[in-house]
C-alpha positions as CSV (number, residue, x, y, z in Angstrom):
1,X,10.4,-21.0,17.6
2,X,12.9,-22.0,14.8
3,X,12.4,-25.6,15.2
4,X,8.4,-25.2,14.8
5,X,8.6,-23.9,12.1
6,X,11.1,-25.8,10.7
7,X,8.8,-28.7,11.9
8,X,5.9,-26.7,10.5
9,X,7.9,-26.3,6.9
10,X,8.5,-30.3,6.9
11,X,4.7,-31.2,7.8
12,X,3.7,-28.7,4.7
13,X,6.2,-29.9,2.3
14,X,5.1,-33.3,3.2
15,X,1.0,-32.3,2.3
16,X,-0.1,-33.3,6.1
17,X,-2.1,-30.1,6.4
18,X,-5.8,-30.7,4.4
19,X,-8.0,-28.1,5.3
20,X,-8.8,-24.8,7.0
21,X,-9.0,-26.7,10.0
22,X,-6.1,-28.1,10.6
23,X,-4.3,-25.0,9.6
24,X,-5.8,-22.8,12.2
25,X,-5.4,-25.4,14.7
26,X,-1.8,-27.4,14.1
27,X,-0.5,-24.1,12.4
28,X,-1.4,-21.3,13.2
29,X,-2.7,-22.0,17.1
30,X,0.7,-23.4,17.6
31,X,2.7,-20.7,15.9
32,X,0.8,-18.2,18.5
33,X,1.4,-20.1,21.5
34,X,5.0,-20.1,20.6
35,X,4.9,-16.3,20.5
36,X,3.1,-16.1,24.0
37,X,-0.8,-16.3,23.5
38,X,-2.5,-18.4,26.0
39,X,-4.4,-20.5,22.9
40,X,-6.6,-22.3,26.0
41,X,-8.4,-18.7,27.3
42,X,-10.9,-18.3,25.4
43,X,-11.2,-14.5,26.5
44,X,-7.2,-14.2,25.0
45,X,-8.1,-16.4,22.0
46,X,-11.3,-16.3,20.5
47,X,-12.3,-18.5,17.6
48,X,-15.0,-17.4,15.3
49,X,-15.3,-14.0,16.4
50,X,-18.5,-12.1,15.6
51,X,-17.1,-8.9,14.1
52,X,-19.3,-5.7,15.4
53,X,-21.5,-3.8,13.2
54,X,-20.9,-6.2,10.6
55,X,-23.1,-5.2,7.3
56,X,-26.0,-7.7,6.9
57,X,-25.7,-7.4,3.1
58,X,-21.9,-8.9,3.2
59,X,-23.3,-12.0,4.8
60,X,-23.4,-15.0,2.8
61,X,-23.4,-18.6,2.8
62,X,-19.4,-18.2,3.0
63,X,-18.7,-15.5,4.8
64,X,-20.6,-15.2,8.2
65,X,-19.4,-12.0,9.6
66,X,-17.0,-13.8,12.0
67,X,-13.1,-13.8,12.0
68,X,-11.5,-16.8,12.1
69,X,-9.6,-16.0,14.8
70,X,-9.2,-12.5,17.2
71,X,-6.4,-12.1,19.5
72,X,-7.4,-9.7,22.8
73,X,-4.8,-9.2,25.8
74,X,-7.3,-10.6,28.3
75,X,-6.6,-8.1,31.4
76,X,-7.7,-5.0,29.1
77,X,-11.1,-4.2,29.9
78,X,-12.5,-2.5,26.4
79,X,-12.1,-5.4,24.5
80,X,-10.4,-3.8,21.9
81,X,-9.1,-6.6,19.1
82,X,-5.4,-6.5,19.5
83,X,-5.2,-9.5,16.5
84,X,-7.2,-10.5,13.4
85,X,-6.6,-13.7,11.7
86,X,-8.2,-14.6,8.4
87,X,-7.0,-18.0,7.2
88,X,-8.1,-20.2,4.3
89,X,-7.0,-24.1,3.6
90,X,-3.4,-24.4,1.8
91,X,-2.4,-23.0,-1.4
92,X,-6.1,-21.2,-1.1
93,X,-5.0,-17.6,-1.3
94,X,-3.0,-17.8,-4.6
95,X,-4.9,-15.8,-7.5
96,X,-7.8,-14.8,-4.4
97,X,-5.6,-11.9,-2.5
98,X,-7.6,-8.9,-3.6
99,X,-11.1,-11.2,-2.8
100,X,-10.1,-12.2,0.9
101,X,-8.6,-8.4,1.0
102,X,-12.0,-7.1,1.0
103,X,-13.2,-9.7,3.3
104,X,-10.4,-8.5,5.8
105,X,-11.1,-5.2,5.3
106,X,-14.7,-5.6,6.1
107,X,-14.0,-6.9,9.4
108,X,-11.8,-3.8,10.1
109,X,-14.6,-1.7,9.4
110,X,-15.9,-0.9,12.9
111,X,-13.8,-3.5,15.2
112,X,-10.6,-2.4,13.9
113,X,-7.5,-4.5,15.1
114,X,-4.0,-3.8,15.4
115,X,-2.5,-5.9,13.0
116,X,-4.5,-8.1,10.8
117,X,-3.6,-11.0,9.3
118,X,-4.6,-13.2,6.0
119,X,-2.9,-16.8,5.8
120,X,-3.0,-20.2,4.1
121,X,-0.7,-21.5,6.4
122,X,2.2,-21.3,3.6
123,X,1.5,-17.5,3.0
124,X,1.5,-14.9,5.8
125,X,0.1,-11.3,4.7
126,X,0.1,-8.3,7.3
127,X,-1.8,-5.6,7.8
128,X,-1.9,-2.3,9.6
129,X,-5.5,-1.5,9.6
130,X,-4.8,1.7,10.8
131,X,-2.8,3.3,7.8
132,X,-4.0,5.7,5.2
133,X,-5.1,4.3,1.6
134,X,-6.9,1.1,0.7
135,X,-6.3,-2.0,2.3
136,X,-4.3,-4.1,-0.4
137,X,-2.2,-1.0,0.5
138,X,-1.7,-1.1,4.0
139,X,0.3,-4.5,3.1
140,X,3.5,-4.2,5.5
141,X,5.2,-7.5,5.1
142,X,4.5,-11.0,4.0
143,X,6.6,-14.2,4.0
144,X,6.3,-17.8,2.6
145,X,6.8,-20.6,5.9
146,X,7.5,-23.2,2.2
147,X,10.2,-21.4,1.4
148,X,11.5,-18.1,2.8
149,X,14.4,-18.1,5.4
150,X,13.4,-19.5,9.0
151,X,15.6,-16.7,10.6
152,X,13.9,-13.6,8.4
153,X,10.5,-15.8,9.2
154,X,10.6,-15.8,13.1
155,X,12.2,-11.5,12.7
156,X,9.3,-11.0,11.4
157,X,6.9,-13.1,13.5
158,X,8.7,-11.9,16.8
159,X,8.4,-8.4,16.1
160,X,5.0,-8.0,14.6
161,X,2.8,-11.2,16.4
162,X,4.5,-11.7,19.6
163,X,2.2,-11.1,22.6
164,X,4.1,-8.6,24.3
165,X,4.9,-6.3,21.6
166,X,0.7,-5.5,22.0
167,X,-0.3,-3.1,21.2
168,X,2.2,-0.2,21.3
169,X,5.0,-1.5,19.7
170,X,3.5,-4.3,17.2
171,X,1.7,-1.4,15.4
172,X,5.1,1.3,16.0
173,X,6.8,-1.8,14.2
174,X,3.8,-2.0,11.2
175,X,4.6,1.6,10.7
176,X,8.1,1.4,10.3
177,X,8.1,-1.8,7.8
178,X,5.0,0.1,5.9
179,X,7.2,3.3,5.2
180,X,10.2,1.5,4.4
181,X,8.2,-0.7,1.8
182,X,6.5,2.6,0.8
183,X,9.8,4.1,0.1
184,X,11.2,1.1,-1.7
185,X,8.1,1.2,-3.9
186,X,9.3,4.3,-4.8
187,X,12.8,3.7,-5.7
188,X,11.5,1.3,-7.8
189,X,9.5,3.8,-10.2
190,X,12.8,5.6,-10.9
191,X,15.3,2.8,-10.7
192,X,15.5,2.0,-14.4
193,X,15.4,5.9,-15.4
194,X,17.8,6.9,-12.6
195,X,20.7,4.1,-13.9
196,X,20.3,5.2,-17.3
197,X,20.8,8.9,-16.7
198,X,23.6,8.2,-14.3
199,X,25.3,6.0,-17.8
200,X,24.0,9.4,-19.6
201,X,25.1,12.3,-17.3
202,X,28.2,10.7,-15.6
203,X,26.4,11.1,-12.0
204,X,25.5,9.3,-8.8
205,X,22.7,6.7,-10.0
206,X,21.8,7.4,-6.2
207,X,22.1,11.4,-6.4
208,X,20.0,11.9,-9.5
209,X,17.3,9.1,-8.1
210,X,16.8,11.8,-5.0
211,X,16.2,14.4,-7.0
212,X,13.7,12.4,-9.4
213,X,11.7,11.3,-6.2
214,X,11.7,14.6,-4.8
215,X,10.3,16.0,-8.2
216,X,7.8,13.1,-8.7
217,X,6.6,12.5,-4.9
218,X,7.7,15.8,-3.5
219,X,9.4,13.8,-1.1
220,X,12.8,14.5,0.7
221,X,13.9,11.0,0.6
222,X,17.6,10.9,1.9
223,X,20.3,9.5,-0.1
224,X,21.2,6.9,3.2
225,X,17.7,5.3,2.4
226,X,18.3,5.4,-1.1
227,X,21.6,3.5,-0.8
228,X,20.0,1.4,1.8
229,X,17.1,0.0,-0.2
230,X,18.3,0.1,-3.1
231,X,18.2,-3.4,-3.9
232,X,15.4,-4.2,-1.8
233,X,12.3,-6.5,-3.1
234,X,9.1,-5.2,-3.7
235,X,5.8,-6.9,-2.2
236,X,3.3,-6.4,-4.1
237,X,0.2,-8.9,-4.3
238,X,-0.5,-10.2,-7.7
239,X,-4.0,-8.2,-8.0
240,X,-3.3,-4.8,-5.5
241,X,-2.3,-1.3,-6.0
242,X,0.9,-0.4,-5.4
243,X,1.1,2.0,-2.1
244,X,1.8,5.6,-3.7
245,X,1.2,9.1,-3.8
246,X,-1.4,8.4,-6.8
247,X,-3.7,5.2,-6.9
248,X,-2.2,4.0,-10.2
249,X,1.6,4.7,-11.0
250,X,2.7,3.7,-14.1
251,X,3.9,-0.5,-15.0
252,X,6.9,0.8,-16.6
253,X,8.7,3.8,-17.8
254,X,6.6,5.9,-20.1
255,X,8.0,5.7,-23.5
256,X,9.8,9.4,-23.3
257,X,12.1,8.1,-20.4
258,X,13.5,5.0,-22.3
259,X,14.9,6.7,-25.7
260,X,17.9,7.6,-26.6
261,X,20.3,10.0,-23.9
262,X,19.3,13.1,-25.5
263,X,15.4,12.3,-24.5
264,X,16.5,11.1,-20.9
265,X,18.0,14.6,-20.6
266,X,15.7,16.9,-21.6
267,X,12.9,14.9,-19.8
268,X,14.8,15.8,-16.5
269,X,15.1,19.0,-17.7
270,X,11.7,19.1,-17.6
271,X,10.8,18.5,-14.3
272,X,13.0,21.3,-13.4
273,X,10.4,23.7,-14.9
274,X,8.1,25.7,-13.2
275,X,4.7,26.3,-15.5
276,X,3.3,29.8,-15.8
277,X,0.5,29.6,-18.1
278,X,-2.2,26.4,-18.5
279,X,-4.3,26.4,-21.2
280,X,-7.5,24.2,-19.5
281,X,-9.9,23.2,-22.2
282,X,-11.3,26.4,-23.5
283,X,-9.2,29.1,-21.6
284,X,-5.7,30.5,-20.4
285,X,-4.5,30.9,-16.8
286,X,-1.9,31.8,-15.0
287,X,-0.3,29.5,-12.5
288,X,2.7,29.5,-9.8
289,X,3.6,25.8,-10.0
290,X,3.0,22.4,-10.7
291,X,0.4,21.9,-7.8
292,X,-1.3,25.1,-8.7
293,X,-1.5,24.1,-12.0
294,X,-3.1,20.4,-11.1
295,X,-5.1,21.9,-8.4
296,X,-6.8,24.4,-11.6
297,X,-7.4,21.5,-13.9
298,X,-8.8,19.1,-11.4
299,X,-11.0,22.9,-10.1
300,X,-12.5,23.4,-13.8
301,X,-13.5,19.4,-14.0
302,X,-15.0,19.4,-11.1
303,X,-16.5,22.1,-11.7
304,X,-18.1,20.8,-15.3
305,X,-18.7,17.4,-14.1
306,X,-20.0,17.8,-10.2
307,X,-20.2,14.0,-10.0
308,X,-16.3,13.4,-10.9
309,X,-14.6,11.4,-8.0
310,X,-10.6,12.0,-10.5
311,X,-10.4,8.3,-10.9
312,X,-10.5,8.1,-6.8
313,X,-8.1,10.8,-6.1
314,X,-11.3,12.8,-4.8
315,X,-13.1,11.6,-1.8
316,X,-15.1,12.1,0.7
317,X,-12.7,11.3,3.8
318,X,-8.7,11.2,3.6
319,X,-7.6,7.7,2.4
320,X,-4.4,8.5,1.9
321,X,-1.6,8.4,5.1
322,X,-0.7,11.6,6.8
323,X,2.5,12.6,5.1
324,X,0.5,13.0,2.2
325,X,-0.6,17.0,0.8
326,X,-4.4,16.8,0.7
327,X,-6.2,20.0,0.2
328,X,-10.4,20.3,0.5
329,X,-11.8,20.6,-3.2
330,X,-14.8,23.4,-4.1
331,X,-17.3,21.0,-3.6
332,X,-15.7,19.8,-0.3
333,X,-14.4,16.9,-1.4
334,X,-10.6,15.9,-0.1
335,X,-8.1,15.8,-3.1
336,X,-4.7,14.4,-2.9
337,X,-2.3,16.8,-4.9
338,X,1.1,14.9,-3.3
339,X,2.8,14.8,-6.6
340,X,5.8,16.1,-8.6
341,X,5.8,17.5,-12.0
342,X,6.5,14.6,-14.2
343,X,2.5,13.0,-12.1
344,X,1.3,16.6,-12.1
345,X,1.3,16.5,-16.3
346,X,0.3,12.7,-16.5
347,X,-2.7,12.7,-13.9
348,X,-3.8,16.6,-15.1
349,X,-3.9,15.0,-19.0
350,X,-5.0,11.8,-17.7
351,X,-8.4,13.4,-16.2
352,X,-8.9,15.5,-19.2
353,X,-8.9,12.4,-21.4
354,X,-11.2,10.4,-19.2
355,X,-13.8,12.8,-19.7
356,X,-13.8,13.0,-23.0
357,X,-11.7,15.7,-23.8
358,X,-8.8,16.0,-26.5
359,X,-5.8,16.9,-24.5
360,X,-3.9,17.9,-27.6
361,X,-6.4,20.6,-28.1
362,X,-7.8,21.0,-24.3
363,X,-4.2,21.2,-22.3
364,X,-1.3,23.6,-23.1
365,X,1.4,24.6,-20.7
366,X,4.5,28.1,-21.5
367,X,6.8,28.1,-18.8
C-alpha cells in the first residue's frame, strides 16, 4: 500500500489526474483494491449508486441522487451500504466542504452507510454517519495524499477503509477517532486560559485545564488524556462547526479571560459558584444550579416565543451524541443543557439578546 500511494503522490504532484474520472478510477478504485475490495463485482462495488428515498426536490442537473461510489460486502444479504464515496475532480473540494457536506449528508438520509467518504483525490474526509450532531460534525479524520505522511496515510486508510474491518470494527474505530477529536476540540477552548492561569496561580497548566473542562462541558476528562492530546491538531473544515456541547463555541477567549491575572482569577472563581437567585426578564426565581438556572431561562422563552428553536439547541429529535445531557422541553421539544457555568451564563444571555431583550436589565444572578 505504501508504494501506491507514494506512486499515487508522484502522479498528483505531477498534474496526471484531470478529472472526476480519472480520480475515481486510477485513484480511488485502486486505493480500494489495495485495501481488499473486489473493484471487478459489481455487487461489492457499485458505481453510481441510486441512493433510496432520495428527495426528488434535491435532484438537479448536478446532483442525481446517486453516490459516486457504494461499497457492500457482497455475501450479506440486506444490502446494507457498508461504504459511501463522494468524490469530486482535483483541488475541487477547497472553499466547497460545507456544499458537498450536505450532498453527503443527503445520501445518508435513509441508506445510511458505515463510513462515508468525500475526496478530491488529494483530500480524504471521513465520516461516521451514525454519530450525534450535524454532519460537518461527525468529521472523524481527514488527511492530504499531496502531503501528509505515507505511514500516518495508510494507519489511517488500514483501519477505517480496509475491507475486513466491515462493519464492526471500521465504525468501533470512527468512534474512537471521533471522541478523541471531540476531546481535543475541547482542550483547545481552554488551552490559552489554562497556560495563563497556570503562569498566574503557580499550578499544573494540565490540572487547572481539567477542572475548566469539567466546569464548562461537565465533563470528567482525565488528566492522561489531557496530557496525551495536549498538543494535538485540530481538524476542522474551513466552513463547519466545531463538534461541541453547544453548536457555536466561541473563536477565541472572551475578553474577561485574557486581562490581567487578577481577572483570570476571579473568572475561575466564578465558575466555582453555585447561583441561587435568576432574575429572568421581569421576575425573580430561585434556582439550585447552573443547569437549573439555563433550563428556567430557556423555560420562560419558550414559553413567550412558542416558535423559538434556541439558536438550534432545541429540536425536535436528539442531534447531539449520547454522552450528551438532553432533557424534553414544555413544548416537547429536546434541549441540550450539557454545559458548565462559564456556557450556562453565555448561551442563557445569548438567548435573551437574540430575542430582543436587554440582558443588563432582563438577567440578574445572587449567589
Amino acid at each position: 500500500m505504501k508504494d501506491i500511494l507514494k506512486n499515487i503522490r508522484a502522479k498528483l504532484l505531477h498534474g496526471d489526474f484531470n478529472n472526476e474520472e480519472q480520480v475515481r478510477f486510477s485513484l480511488v478504485a485502486r486505493i480500494l483494491q489495495a485495501l481488499g475490495w473486489d473493484i471487478w463485482d459489481p455487487n461489492e462495488v457499485v458505481t453510481e449508486y441510486p441512493v433510496k428515498k432520495f428527495p426528488e426536490k434535491d435532484i438537479t442537473k448536478e446532483e442525481s441522487g446517486r453516490v459516486d461510489i457504494a461499497l457492500f460486502i457482497n455475501n450479506h444479504s440486506d444490502r446494507t451500504p457498508e461504504v459511501f464515496l463522494e468524490i469530486k475532480a482535483p483541488e475541487k473540494l477547497k472553499g466547497y466542504y460545507s456544499t458537498y457536506e450536505e450532498q453527503l449528508q443527503r445520501y445518508n438520509y435513509h441508506d445510511r452507510s458505515a463510513i462515508s467518504i468525500l475526496t478530491d483525490g488529494v483530500e480524504w474526509k471521513f465520516y461516521l454517519p451514525s454519530a450525534g450532531g450535524s454532519f460537518d460534525q461527525r468529521l472523524f479524520n481527514e488527511f492530504n495524499i499531496r502531503d501528509d505522511s505515507v505511514e500516518i496515510i495508510n494507519q489511517i486508510l488500514q483501519e477505517v477503509l480496509a475491507k475486513d474491518n466491515f462493519r464492526r470494527k471500521a465504525i468501533q474505530t470512527g468512534e474512537k477517532m471521533l471522541e478523541e477529536m471531540k476531546i481535543i476540540r475541547m482542550i483547545n477552548t481552554v488551552k490559552e486560559e489554562a497556560v495563563r492561569l497556570a503562569i498566574s496561580l503557580g499550578d499544573s497548566r494540565y490540572e487547572i485545564a481539567h477542572k475548566l473542562l469539567k466546569n464548562r462541558y461537565g465533563r470528567e476528562i482525565s488528566l492522561e488524556d489531557i496530557t496525551q492530546f495536549w498538543d494535538s491538531k485540530v481538524i476542522e473544515n474551513p466552513l463547519s462547526k466545531p463538534f461541541l456541547d453547544v453548536d457555536d463555541k466561541p473563536k477565541k477567549p472572551e475578553p474577561d479571560l485574557i486581562g490581567d491575572s487578577e481577572k483570570r482569577v476571579n473568572r475561575l472563581n466564578f465558575i466555582k459558584k453555585v447561583p441561587k437567585r435568576v432574575f429572568i426578564i421581569d421576575k425573580w426565581y430561585e434556582v439550585k444550579s447552573w443547569r437549573s438556572m439555563y433550563i428556567l431561562v430557556c423555560e420562560e422563552i419558550i414559553k413567550r416565543h412558542p416558535d423559538t428553536d434556541l439558536s438550534g439547541n432545541l429540536v425536535n429529535e436528539n442531534k447531539w451524541s449520547k454522552g450528551n445531557a438532553i432533557i424534553k422541553a414544555s413544548n416537547g421539544k429536546i434541549l441540550n443543557v450539557n454545559l458548565g457555568a462559564v456556557a450556562s451564563e453565555k448561551y442563557a444571555k445569548k438567548f435573551l439578546e437574540s430575542h430582543g431583550y436587554n440582558v443588563k436589565e432582563c438577567f440578574k444572578l445572587e449567589f
